[in-house]
N, CA and C atoms of all chains as a GROMACS GRO file, in nm:
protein
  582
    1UNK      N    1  -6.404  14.666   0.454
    1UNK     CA    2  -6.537  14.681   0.512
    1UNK      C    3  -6.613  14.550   0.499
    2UNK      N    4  -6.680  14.525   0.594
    2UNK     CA    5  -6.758  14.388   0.577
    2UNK      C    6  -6.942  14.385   0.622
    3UNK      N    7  -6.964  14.357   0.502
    3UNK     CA    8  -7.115  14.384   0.502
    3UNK      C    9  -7.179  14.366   0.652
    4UNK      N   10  -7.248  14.418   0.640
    4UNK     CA   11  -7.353  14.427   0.771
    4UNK      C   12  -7.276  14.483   0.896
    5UNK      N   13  -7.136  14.515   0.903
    5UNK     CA   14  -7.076  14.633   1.023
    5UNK      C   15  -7.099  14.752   0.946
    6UNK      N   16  -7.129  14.818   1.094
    6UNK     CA   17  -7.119  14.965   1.074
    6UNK      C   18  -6.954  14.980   1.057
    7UNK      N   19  -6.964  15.145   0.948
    7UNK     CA   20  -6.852  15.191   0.946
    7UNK      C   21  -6.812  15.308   0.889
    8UNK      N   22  -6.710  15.397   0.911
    8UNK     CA   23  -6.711  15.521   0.953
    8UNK      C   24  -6.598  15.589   0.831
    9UNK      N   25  -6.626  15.677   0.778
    9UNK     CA   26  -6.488  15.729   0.690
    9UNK      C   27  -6.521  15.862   0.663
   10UNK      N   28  -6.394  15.938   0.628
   10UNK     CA   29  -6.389  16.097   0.648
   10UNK      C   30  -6.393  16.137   0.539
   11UNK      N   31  -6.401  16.228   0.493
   11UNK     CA   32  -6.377  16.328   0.389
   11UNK      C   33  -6.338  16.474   0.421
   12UNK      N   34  -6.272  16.503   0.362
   12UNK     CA   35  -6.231  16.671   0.422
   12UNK      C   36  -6.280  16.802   0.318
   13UNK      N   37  -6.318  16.900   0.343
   13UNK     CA   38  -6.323  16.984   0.233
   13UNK      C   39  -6.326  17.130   0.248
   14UNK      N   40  -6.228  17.194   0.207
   14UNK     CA   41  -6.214  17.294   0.244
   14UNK      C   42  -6.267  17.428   0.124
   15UNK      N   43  -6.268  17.535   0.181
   15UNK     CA   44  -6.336  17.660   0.147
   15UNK      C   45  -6.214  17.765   0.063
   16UNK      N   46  -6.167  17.734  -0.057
   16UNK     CA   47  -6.052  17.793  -0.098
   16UNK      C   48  -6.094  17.933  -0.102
   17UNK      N   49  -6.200  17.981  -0.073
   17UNK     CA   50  -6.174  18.155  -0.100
   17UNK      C   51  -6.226  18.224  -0.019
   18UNK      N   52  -6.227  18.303  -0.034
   18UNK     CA   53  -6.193  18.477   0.115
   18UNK      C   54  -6.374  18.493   0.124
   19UNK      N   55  -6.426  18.377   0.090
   19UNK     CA   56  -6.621  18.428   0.133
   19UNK      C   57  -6.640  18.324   0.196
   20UNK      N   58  -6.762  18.309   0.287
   20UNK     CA   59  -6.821  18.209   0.294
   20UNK      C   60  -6.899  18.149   0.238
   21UNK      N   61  -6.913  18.001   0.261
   21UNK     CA   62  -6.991  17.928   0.133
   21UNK      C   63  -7.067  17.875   0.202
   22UNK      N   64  -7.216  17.830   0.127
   22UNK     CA   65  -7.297  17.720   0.175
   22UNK      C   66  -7.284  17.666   0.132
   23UNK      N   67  -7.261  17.549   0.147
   23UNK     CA   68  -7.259  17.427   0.039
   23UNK      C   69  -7.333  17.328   0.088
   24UNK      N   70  -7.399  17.221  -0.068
   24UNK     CA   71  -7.481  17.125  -0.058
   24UNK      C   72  -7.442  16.995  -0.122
   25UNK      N   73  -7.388  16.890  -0.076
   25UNK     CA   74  -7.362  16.780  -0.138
   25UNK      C   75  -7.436  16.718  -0.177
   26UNK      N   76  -7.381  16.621  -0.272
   26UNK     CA   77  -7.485  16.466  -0.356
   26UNK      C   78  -7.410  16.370  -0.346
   27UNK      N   79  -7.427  16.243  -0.381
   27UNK     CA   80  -7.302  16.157  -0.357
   27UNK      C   81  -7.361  16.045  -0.452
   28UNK      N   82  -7.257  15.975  -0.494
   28UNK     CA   83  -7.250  15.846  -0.560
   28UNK      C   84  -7.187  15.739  -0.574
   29UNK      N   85  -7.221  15.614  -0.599
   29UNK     CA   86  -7.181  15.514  -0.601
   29UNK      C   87  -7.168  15.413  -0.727
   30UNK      N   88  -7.054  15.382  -0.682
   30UNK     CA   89  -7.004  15.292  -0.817
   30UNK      C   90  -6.939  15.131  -0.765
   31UNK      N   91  -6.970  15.028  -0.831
   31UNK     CA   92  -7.075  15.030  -0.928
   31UNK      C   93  -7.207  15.084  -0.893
   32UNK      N   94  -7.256  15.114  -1.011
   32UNK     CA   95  -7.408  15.154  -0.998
   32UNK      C   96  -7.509  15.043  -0.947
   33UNK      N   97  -7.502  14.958  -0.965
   33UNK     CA   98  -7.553  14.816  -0.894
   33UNK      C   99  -7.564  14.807  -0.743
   34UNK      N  100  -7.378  14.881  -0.721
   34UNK     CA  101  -7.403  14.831  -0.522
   34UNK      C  102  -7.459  14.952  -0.496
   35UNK      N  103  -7.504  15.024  -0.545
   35UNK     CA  104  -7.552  15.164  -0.457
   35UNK      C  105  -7.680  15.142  -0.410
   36UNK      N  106  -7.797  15.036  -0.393
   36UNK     CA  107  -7.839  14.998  -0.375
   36UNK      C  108  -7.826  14.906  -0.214
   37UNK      N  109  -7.742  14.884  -0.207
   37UNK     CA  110  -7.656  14.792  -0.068
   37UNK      C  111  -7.589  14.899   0.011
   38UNK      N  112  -7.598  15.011  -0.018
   38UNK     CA  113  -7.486  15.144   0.051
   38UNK      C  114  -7.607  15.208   0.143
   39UNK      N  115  -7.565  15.166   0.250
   39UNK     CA  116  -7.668  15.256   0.333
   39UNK      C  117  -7.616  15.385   0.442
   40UNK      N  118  -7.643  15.487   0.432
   40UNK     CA  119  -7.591  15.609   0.508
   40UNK      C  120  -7.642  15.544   0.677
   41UNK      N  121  -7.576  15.576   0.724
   41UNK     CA  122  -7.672  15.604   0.849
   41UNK      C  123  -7.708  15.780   0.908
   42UNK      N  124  -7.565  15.813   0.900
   42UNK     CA  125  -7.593  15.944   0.910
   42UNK      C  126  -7.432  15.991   0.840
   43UNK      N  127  -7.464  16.132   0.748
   43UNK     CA  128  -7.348  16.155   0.687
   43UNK      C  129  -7.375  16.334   0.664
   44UNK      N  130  -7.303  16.373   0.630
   44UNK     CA  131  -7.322  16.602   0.629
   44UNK      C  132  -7.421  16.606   0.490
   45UNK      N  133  -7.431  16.502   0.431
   45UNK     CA  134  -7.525  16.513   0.297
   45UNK      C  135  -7.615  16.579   0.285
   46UNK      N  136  -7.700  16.635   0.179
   46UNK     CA  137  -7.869  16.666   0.162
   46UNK      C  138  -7.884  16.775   0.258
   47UNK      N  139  -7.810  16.840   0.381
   47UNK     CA  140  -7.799  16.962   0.444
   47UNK      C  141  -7.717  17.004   0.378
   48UNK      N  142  -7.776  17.216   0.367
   48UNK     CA  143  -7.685  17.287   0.376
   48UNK      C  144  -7.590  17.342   0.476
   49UNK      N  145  -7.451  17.305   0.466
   49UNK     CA  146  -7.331  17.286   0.533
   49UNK      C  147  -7.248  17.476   0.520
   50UNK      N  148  -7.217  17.500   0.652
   50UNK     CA  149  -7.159  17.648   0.565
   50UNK      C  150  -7.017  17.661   0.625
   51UNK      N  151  -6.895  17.692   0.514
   51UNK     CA  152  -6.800  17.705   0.564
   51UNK      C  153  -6.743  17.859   0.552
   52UNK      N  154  -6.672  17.863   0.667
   52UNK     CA  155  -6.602  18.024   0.629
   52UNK      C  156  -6.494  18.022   0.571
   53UNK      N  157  -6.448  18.155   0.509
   53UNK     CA  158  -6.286  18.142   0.431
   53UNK      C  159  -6.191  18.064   0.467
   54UNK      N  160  -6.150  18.010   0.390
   54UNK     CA  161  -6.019  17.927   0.424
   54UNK      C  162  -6.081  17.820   0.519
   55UNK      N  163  -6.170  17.810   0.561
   55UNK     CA  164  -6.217  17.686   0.688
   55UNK      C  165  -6.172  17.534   0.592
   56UNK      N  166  -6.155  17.484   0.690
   56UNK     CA  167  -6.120  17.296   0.629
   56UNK      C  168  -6.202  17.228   0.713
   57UNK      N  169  -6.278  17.161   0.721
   57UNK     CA  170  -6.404  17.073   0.773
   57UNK      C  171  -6.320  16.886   0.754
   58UNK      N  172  -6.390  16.824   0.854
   58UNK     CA  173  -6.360  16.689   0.804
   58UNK      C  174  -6.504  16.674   0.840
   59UNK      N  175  -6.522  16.566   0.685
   59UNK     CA  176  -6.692  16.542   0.688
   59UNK      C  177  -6.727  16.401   0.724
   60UNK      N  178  -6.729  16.321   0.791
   60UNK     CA  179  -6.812  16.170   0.833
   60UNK      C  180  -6.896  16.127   0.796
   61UNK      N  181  -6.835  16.046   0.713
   61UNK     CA  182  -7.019  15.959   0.692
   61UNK      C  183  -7.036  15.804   0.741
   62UNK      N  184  -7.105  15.753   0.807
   62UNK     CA  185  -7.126  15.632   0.910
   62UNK      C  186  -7.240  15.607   0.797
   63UNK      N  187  -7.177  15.434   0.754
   63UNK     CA  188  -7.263  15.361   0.687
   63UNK      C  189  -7.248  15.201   0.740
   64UNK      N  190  -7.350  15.123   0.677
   64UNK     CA  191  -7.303  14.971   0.644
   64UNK      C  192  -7.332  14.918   0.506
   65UNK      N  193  -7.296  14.850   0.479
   65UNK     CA  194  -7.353  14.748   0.299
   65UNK      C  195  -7.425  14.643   0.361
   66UNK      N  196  -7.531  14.653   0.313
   66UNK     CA  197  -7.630  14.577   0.311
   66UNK      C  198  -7.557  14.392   0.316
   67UNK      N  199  -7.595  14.338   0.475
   67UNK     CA  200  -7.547  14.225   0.448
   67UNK      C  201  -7.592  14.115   0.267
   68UNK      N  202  -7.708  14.132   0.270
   68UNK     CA  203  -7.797  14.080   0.118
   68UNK      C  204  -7.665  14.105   0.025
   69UNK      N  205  -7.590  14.172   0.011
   69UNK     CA  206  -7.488  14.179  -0.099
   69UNK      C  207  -7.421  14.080  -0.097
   70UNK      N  208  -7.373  14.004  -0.034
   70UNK     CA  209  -7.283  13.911  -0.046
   70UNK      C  210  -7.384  13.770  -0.091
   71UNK      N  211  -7.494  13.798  -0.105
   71UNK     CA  212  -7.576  13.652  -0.166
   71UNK      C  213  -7.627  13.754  -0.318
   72UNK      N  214  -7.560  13.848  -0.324
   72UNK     CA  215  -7.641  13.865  -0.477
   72UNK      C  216  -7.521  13.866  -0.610
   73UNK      N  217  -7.589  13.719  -0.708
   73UNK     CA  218  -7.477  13.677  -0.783
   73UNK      C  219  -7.418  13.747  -0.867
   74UNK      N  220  -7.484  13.893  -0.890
   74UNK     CA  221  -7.411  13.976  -0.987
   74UNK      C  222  -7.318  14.099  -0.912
   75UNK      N  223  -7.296  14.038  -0.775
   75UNK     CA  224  -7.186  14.125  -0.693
   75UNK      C  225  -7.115  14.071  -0.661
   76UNK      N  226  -7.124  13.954  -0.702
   76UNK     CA  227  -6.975  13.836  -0.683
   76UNK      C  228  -6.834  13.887  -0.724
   77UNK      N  229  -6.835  13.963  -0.838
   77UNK     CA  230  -6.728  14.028  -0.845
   77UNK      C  231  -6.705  14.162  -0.803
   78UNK      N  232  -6.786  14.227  -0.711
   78UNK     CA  233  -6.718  14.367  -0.686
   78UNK      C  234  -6.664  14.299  -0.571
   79UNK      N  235  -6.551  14.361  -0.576
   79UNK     CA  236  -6.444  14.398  -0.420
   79UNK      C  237  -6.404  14.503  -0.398
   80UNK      N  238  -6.474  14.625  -0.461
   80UNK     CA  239  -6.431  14.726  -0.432
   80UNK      C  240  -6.573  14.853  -0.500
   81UNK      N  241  -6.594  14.929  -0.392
   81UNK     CA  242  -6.701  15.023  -0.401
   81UNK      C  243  -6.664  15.129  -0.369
   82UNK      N  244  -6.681  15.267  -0.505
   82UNK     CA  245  -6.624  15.362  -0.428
   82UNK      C  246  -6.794  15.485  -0.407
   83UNK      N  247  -6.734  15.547  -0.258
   83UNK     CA  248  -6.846  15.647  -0.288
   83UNK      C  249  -6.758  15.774  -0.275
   84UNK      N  250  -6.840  15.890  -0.367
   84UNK     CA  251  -6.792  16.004  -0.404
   84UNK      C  252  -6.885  16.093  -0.375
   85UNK      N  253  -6.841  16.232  -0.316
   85UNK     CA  254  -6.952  16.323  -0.285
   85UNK      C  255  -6.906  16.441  -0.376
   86UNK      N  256  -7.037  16.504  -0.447
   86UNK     CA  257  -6.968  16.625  -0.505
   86UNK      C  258  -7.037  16.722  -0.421
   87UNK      N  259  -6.966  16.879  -0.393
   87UNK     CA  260  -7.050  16.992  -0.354
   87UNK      C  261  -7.049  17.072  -0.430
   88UNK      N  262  -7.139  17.104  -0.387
   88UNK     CA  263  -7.250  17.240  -0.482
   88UNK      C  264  -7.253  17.353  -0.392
   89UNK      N  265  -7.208  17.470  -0.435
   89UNK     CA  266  -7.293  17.596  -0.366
   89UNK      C  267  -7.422  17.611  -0.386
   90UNK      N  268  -7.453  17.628  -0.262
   90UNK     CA  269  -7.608  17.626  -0.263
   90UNK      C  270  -7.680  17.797  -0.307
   91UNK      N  271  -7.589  17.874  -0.298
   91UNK     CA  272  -7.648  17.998  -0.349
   91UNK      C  273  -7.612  18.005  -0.518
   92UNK      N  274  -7.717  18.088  -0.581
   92UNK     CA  275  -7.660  18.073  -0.746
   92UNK      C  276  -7.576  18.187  -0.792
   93UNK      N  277  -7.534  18.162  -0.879
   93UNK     CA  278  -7.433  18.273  -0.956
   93UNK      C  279  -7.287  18.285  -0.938
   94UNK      N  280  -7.226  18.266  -0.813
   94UNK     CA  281  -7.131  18.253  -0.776
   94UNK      C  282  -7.022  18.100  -0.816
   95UNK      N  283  -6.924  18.123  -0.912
   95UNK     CA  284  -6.868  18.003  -0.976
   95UNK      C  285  -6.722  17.991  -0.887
   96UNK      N  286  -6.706  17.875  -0.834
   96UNK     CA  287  -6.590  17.864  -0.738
   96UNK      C  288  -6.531  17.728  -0.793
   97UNK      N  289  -6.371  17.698  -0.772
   97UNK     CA  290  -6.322  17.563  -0.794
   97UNK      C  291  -6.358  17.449  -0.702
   98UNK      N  292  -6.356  17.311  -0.783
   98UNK     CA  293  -6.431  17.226  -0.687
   98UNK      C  294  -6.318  17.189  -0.577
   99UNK      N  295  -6.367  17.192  -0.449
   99UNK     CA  296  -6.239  17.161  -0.365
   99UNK      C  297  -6.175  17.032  -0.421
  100UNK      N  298  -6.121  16.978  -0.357
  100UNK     CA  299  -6.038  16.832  -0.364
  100UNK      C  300  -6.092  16.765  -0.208
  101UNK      N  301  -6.077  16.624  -0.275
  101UNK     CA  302  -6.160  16.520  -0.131
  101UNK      C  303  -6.038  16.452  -0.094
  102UNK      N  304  -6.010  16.432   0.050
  102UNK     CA  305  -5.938  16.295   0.062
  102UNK      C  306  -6.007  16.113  -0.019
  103UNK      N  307  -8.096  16.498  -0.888
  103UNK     CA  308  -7.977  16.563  -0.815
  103UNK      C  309  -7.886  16.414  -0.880
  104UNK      N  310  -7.841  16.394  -0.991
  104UNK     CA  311  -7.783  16.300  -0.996
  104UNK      C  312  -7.596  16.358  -1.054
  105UNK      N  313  -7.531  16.325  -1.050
  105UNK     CA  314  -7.380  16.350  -1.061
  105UNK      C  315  -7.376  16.279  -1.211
  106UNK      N  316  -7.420  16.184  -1.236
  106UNK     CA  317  -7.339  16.060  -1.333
  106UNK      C  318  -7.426  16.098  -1.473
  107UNK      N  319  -7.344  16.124  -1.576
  107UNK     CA  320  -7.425  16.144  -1.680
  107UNK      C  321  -7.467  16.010  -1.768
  108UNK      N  322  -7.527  15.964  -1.774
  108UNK     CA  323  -7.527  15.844  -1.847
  108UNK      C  324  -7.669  15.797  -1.941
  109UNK      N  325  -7.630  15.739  -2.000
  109UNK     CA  326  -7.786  15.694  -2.124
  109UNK      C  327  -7.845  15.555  -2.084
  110UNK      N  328  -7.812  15.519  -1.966
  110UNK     CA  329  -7.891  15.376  -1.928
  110UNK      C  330  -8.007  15.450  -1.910
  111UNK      N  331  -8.100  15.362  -1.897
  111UNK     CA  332  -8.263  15.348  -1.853
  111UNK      C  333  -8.271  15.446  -1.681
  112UNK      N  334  -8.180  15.371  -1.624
  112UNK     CA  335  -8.206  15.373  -1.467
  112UNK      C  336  -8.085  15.511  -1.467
  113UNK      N  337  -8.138  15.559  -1.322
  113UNK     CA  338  -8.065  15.666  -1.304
  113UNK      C  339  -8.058  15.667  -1.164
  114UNK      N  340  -7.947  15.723  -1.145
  114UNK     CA  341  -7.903  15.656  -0.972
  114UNK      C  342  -7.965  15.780  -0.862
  115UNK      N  343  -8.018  15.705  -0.825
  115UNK     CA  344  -8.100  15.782  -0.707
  115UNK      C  345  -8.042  15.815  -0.575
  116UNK      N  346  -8.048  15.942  -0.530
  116UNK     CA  347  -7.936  15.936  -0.402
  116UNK      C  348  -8.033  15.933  -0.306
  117UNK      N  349  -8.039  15.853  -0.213
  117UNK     CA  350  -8.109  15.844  -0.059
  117UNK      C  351  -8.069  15.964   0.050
  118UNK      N  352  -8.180  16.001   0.119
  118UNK     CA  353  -8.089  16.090   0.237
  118UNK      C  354  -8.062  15.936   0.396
  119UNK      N  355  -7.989  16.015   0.445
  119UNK     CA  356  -7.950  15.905   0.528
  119UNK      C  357  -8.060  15.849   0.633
  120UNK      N  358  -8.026  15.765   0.691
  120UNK     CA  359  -8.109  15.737   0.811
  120UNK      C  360  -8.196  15.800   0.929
  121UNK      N  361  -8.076  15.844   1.006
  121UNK     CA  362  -8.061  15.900   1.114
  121UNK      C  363  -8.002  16.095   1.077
  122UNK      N  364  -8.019  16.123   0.980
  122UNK     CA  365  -7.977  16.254   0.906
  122UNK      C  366  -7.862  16.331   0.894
  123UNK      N  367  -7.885  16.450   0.905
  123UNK     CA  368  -7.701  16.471   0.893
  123UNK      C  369  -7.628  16.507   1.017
  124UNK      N  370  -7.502  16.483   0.959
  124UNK     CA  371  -7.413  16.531   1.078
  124UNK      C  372  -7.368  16.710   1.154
  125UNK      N  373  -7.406  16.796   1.148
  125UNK     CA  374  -7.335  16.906   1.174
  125UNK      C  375  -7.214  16.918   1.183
  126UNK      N  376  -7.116  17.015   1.156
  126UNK     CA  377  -6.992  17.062   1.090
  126UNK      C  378  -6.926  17.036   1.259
  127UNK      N  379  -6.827  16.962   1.227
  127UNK     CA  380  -6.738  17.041   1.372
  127UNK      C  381  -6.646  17.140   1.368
  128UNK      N  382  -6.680  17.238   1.339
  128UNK     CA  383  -6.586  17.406   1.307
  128UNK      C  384  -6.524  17.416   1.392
  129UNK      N  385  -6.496  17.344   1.544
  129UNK     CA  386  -6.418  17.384   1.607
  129UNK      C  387  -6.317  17.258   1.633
  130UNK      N  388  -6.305  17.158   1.548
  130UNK     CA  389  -6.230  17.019   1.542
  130UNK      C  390  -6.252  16.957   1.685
  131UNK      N  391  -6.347  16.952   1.758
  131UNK     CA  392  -6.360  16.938   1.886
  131UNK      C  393  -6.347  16.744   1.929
  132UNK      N  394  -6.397  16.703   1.756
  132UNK     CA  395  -6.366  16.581   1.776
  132UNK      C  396  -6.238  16.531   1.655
  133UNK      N  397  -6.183  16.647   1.653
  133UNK     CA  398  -6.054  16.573   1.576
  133UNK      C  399  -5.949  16.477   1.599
  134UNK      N  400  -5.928  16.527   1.746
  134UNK     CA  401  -5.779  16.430   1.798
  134UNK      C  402  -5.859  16.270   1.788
  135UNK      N  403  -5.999  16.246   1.809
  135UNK     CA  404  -6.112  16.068   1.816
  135UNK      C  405  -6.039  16.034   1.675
  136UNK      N  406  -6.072  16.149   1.532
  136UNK     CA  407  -6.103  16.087   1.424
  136UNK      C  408  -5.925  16.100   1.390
  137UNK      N  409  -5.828  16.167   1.436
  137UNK     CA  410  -5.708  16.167   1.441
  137UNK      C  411  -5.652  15.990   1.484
  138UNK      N  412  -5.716  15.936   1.582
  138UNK     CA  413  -5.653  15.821   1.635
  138UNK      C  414  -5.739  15.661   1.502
  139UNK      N  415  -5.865  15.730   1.515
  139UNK     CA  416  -5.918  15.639   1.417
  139UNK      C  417  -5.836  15.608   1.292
  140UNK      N  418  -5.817  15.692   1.224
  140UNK     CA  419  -5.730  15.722   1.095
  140UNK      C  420  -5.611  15.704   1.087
  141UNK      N  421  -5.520  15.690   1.200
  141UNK     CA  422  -5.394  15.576   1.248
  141UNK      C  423  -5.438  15.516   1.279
  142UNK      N  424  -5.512  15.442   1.286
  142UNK     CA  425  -5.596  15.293   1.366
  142UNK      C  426  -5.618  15.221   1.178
  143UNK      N  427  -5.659  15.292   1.106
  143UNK     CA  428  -5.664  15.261   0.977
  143UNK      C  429  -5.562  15.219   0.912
  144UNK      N  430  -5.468  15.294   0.940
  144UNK     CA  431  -5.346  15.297   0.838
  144UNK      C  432  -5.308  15.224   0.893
  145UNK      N  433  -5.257  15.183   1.062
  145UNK     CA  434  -5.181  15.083   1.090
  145UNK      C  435  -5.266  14.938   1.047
  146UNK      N  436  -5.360  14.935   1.008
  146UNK     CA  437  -5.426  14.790   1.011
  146UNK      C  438  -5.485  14.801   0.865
  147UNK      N  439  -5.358  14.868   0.775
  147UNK     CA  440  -5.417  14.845   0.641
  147UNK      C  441  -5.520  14.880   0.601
  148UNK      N  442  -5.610  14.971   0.668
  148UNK     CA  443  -5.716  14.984   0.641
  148UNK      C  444  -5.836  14.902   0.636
  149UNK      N  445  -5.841  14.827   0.762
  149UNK     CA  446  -5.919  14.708   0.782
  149UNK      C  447  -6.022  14.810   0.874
  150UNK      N  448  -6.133  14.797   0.830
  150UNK     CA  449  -6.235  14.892   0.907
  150UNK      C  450  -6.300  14.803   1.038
  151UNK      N  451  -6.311  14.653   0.986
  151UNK     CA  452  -6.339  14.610   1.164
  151UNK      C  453  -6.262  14.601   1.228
  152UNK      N  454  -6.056  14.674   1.251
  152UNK     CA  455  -6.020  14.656   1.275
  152UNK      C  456  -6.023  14.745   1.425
  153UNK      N  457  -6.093  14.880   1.338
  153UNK     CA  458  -6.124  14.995   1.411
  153UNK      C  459  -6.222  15.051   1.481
  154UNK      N  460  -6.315  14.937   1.512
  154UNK     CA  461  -6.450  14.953   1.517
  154UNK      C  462  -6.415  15.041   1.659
  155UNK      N  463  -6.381  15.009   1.780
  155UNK     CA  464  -6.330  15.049   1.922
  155UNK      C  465  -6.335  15.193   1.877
  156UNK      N  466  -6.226  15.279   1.783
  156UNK     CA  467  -6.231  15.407   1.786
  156UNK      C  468  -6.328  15.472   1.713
  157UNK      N  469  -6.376  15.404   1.605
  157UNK     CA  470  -6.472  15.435   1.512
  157UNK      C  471  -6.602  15.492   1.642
  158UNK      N  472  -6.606  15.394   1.751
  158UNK     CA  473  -6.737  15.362   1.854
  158UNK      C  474  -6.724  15.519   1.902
  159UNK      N  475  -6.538  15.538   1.957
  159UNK     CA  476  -6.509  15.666   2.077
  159UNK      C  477  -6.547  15.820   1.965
  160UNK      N  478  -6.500  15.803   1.868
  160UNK     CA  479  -6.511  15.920   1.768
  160UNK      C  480  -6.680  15.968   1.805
  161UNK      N  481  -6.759  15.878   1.761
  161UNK     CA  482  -6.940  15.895   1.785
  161UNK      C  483  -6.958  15.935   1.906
  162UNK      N  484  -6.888  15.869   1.990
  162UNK     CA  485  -6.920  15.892   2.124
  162UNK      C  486  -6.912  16.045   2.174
  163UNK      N  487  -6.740  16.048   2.091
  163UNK     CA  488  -6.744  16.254   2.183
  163UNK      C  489  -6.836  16.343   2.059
  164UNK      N  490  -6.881  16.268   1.953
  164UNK     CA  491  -6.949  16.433   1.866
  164UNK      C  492  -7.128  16.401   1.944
  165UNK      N  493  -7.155  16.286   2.006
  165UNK     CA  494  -7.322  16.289   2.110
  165UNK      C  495  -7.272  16.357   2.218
  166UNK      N  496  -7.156  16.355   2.293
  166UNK     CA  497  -7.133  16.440   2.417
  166UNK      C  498  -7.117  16.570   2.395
  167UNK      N  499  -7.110  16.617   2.283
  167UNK     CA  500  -7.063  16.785   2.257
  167UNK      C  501  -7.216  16.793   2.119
  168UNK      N  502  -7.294  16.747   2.133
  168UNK     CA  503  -7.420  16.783   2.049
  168UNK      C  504  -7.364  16.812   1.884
  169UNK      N  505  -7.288  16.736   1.866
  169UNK     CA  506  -7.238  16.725   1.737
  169UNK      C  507  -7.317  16.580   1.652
  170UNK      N  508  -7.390  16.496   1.727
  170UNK     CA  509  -7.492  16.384   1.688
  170UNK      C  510  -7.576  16.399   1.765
  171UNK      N  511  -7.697  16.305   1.702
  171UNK     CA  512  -7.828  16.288   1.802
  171UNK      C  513  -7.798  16.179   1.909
  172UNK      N  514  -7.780  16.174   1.997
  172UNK     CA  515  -7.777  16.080   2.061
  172UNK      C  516  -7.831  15.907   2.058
  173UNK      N  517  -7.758  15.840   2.046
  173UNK     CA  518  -7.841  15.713   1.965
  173UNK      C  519  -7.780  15.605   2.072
  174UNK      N  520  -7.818  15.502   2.123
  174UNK     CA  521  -7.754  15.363   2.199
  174UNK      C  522  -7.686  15.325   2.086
  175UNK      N  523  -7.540  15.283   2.155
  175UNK     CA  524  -7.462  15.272   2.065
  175UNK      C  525  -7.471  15.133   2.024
  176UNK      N  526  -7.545  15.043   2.060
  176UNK     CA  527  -7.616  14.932   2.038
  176UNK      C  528  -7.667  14.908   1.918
  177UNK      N  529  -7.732  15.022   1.906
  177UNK     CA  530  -7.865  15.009   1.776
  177UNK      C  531  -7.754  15.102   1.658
  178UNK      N  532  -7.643  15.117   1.689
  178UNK     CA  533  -7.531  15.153   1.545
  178UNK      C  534  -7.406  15.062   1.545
  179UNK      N  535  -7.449  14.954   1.552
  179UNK     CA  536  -7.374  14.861   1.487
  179UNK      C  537  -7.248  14.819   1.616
  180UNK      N  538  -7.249  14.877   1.722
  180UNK     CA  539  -7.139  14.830   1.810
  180UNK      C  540  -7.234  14.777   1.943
  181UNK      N  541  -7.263  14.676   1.916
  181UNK     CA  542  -7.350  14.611   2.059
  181UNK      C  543  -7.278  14.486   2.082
  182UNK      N  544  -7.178  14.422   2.000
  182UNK     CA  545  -7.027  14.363   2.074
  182UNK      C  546  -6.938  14.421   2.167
  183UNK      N  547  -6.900  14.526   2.087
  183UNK     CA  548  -6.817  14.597   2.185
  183UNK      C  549  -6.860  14.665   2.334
  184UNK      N  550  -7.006  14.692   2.335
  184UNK     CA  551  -7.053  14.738   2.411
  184UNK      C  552  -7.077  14.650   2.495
  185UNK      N  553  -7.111  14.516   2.461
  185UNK     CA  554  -7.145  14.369   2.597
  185UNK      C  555  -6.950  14.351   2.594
  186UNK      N  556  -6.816  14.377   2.554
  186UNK     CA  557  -6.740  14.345   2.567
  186UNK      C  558  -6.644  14.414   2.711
  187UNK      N  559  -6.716  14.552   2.673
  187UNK     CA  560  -6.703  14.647   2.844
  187UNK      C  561  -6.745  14.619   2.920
  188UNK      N  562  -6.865  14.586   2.923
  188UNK     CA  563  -6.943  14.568   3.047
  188UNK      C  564  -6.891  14.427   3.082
  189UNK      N  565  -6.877  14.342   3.027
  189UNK     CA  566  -6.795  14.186   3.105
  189UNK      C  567  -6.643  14.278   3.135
  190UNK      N  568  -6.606  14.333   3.099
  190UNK     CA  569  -6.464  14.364   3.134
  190UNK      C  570  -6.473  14.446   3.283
  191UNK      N  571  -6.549  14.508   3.327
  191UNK     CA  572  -6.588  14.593   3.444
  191UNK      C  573  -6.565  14.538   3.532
  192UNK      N  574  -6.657  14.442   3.564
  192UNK     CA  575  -6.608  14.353   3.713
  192UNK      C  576  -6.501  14.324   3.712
  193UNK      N  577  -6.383  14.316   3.662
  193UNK     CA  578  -6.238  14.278   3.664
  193UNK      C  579  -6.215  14.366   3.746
  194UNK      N  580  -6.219  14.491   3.758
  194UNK     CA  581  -6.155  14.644   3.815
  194UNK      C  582  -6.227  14.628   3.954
   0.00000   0.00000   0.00000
């Protein structure tokens, strides 16, 4: 990825059990430093998302990194940024396994 | 809403996006776009400007089927590729 292009990557996540779910993601970035330079443009985040049993979704998120990263001297050494989304059921009480992400 | 448990000072703040979220495609309507993108990846090592062309067509069919807001694809990062068609036109 090269700062200041847009760019596009998937995630998949599927609904391992016989209900439907709402689910609500969060996401993070590491280092904690570039998350700052990580800009969404648009991604399934911060909405509640609802899948039915067994459904498998592929999720998109369209970002760029802040061109400014490549002049800031304490990012001289990252070459590598990962972002991670966790989901949450958005209804309470109900305890389910966390899917798995590509 | 933070994921990371940690004892620093600062605590990582999650942004919502720009342009907001995407809606689900439950019916994979744009799978075979993000199908070609994702061999477009792998064959090029995973070089993401390698893919920008399908990355562009993927956006393109989820605004034609109301799966995005409609946006000039200009003002999301492909306004090369987009002056690269239009010089290519008059050829035909």
């Amino acid at each position: 990825v090269v700062p200041g292009e847009t760019a596009l990557a998937f995630y998949k996540a599927k609904n391992p059990t016989d209900k439907p779910i709402v689910g609500i993601s969060t996401y993070n970035v590491i280092p904690f430093e570039a998350g700052q330079y990580f800009n969404k443009i648009q991604c399934f985040c911060f909405e509640e998302q609802w899948l039915n049993p067994q459904e498998e979704v592929d999720m998109p998120v369209f970002f760029y990194i802040d061109p400014e990263f490549v002049e800031d001297p304490k990012m001289a050494k990252v070459d590598l940024i990962t972002l991670s989304y966790t989901f949450f059921e958005a209804k309470e009480g109900q305890k389910l396994p966390l899917p798995g992400y590509q | 809403m933070s994921t990371a448990m940690n004892f620093s000072s600062k605590s990582f703040k999650p942004r919502p996006p720009d342009k907001g979220a995407f809606p689900l495609d439950h019916f994979g309507e744009c799978s075979a776009f993000k199908e070609r993108f994702m061999q477009c990846l792998r064959d090029s090592g995973y070089e993401s400007s390698a893919c920008r062309q399908r990355a562009m067509a993927y956006l393109e069919c989820r605004m034609e089927r109301q799966l995005m807001a409609n946006e000039p694809l200009e003002k999301l990062g492909f306004k090369d590729l987009i002056d690269e068609k239009s010089e290519a036109k008059p050829e035909k």
